[in-house]
C-alpha positions as a Python dict, from the first residue, in 0.01 Angstrom:
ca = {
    (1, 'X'): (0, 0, 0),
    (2, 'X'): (208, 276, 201),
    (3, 'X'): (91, 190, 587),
    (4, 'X'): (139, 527, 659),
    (5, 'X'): (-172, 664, 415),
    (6, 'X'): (-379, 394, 513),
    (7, 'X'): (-310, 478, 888),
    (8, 'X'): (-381, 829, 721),
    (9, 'X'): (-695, 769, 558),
    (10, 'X'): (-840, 576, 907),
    (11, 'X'): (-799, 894, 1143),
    (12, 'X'): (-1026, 1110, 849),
    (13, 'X'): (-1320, 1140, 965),
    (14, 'X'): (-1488, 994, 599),
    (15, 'X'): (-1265, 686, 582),
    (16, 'X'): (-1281, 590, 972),
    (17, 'X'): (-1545, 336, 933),
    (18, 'X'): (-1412, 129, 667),
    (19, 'X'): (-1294, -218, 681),
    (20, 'X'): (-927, -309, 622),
    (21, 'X'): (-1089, -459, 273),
    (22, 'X'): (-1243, -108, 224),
    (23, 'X'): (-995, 84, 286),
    (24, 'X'): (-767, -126, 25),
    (25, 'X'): (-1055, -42, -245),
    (26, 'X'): (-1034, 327, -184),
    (27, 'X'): (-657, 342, -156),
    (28, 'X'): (-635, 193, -499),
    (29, 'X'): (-877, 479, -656),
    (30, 'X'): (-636, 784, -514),
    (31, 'X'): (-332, 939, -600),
    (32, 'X'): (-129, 1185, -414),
    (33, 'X'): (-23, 1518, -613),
    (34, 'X'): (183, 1816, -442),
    (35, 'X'): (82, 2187, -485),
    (36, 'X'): (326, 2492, -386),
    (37, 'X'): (239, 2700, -211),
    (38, 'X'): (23, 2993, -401),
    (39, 'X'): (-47, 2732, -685),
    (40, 'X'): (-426, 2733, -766),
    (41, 'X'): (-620, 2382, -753),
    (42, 'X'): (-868, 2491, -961),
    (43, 'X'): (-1106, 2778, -1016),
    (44, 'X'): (-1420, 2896, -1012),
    (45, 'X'): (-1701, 2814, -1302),
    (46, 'X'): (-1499, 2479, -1370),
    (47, 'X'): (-1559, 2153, -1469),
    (48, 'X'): (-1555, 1949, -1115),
    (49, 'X'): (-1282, 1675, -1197),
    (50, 'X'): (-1181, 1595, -837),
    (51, 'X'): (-1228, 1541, -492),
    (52, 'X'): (-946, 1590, -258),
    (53, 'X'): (-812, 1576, 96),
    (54, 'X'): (-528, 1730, 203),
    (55, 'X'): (-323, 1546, 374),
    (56, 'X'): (-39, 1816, 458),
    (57, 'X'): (-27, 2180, 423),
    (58, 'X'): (-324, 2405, 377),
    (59, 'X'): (-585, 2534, 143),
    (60, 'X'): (-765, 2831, 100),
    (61, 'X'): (-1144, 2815, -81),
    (62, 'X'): (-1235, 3143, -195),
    (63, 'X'): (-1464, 3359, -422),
    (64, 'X'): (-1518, 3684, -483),
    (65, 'X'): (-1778, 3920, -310),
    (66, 'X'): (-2043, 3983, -529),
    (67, 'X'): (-2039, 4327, -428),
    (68, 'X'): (-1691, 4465, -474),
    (69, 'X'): (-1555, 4145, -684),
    (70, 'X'): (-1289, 4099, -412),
    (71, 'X'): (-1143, 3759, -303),
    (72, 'X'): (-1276, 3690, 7),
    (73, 'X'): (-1194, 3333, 181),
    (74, 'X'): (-1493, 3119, 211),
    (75, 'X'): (-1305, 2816, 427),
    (76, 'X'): (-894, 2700, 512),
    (77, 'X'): (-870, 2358, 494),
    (78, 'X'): (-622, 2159, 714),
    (79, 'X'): (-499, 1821, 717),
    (80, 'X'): (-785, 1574, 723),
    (81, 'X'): (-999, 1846, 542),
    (82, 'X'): (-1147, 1782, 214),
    (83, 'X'): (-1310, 1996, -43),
    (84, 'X'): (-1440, 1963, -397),
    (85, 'X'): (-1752, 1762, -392),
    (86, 'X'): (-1996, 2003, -456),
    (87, 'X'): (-1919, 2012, -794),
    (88, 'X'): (-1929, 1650, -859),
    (89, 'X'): (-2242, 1582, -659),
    (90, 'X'): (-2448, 1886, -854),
    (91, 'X'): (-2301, 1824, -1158),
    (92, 'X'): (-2237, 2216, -1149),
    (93, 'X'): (-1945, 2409, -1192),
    (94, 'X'): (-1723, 2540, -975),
    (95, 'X'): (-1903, 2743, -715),
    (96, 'X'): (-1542, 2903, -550),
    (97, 'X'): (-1142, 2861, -602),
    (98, 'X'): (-920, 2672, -446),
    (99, 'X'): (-532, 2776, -381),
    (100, 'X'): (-241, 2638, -182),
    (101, 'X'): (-199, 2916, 143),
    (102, 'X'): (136, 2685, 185),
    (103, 'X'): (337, 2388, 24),
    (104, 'X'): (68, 2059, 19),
    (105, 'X'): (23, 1735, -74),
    (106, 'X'): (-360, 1615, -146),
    (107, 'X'): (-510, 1297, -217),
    (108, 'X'): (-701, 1369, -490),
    (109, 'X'): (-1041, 1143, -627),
    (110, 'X'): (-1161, 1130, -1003),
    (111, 'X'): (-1508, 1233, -1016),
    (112, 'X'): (-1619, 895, -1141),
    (113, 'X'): (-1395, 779, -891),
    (114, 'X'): (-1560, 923, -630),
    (115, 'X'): (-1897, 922, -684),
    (116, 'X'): (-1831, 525, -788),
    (117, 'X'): (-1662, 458, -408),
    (118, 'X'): (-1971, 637, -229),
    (119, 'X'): (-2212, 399, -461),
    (120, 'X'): (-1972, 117, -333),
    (121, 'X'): (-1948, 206, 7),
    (122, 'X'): (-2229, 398, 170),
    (123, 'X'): (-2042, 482, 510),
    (124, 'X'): (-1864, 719, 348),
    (125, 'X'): (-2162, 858, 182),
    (126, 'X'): (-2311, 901, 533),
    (127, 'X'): (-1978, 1062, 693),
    (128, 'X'): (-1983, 1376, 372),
    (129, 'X'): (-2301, 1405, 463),
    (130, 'X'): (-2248, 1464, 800),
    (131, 'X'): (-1947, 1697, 697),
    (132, 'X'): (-2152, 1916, 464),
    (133, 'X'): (-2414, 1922, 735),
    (134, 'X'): (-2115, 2074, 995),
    (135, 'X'): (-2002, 2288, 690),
    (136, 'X'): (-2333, 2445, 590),
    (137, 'X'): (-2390, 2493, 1025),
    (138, 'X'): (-2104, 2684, 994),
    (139, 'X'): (-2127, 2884, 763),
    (140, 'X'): (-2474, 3003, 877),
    (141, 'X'): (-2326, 3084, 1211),
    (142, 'X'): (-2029, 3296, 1051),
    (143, 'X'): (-2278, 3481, 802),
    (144, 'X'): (-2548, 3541, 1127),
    (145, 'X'): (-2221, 3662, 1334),
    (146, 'X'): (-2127, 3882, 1069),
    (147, 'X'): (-2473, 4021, 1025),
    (148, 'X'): (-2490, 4094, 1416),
    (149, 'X'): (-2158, 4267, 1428),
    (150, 'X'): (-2237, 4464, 1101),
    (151, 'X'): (-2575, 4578, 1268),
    (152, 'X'): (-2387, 4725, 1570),
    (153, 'X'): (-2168, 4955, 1397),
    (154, 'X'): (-2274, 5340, 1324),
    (155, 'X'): (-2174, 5383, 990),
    (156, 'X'): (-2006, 5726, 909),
    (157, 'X'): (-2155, 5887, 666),
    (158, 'X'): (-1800, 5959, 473),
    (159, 'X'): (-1802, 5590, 388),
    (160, 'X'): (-2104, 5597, 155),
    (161, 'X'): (-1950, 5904, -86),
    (162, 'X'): (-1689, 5607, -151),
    (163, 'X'): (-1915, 5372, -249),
    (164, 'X'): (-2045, 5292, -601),
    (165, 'X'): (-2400, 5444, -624),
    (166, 'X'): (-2491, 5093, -776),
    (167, 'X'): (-2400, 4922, -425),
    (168, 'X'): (-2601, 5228, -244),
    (169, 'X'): (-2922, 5205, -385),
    (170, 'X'): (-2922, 4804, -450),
    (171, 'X'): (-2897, 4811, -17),
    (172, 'X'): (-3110, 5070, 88),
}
């Protein structure tokens, strides 16, 4: 096994816990697969396949606003970061995108894969949980933030003639 993913995988906050025999079990179940920069991961209303971390570069998790059908980013992930488990634990589709914002590698987890090593090895198990937990927190922050900034704004009335009537009368 490369020492340097294994000394990798024990500063992310999911593996940390794990035993050197651990740690060989999941290294065994990953493989490493490079993304350029702008290249899409996967998209939304897909199959979940995969679980990844990235382990350089960045990622951007997006959807679009389900009022004007824009893009908007939902969460960058950085080294150490992982994303695409929500998917695999619902047994849902796709909720958002995922793109490269720069040149990455990611380890990347089958879904039976995955969901076999947090059967196998319930630390990890416990540490997503405590990541989605920190997730969810924080997106409830940003979306109460946003509200309270939103709420302090006068809004000139020029903005609503731009609007699509549909948006204007579903938020009166």
């Amino acid at each position: 096994m490369n020492l340097e993913l294994k000394a990798f995988l024990r500063e992310n906050e999911l593996f940390s816990g794990l035993t050197d025999e651990q740690l060989e079990i999941v290294t065994r179940h990953l493989n490493l697969r490079k993304f350029a920069r702008g290249e899409r991961i996967f998209s939304r209303g897909e199959e979940g396949k995969a679980f990844y971390v990235v382990r350089s570069g960045r990622v951007e998790i997006f959807m679009p606003d389900p009022q004007s059908g824009i893009d908007r980013v939902v969460e960058e992930v950085k080294p150490h970061g992982a994303f695409g488990e929500v998917a695999l634990l619902t047994g849902t589709p796709r909720t958002a995108s995922a793109r490269a914002i720069e040149d990455c590698e990611l380890i990347v987890f089958g879904g039976k894969t995955f969901v076999a090593l947090l059967e196998k090895l319930p630390g990890v198990g416990f540490a997503l949980s405590r990541m989605l937990a920190d997730r969810l927190g924080h997106h409830q922050e940003q979306q109460g933030i946003s509200f309270i900034q939103l709420s302090r704004i006068e809004a000139d009335p020029r903005i609503f003639q731009k609007l699509p009537k549909r948006v204007i009368t579903k938020n009166k």
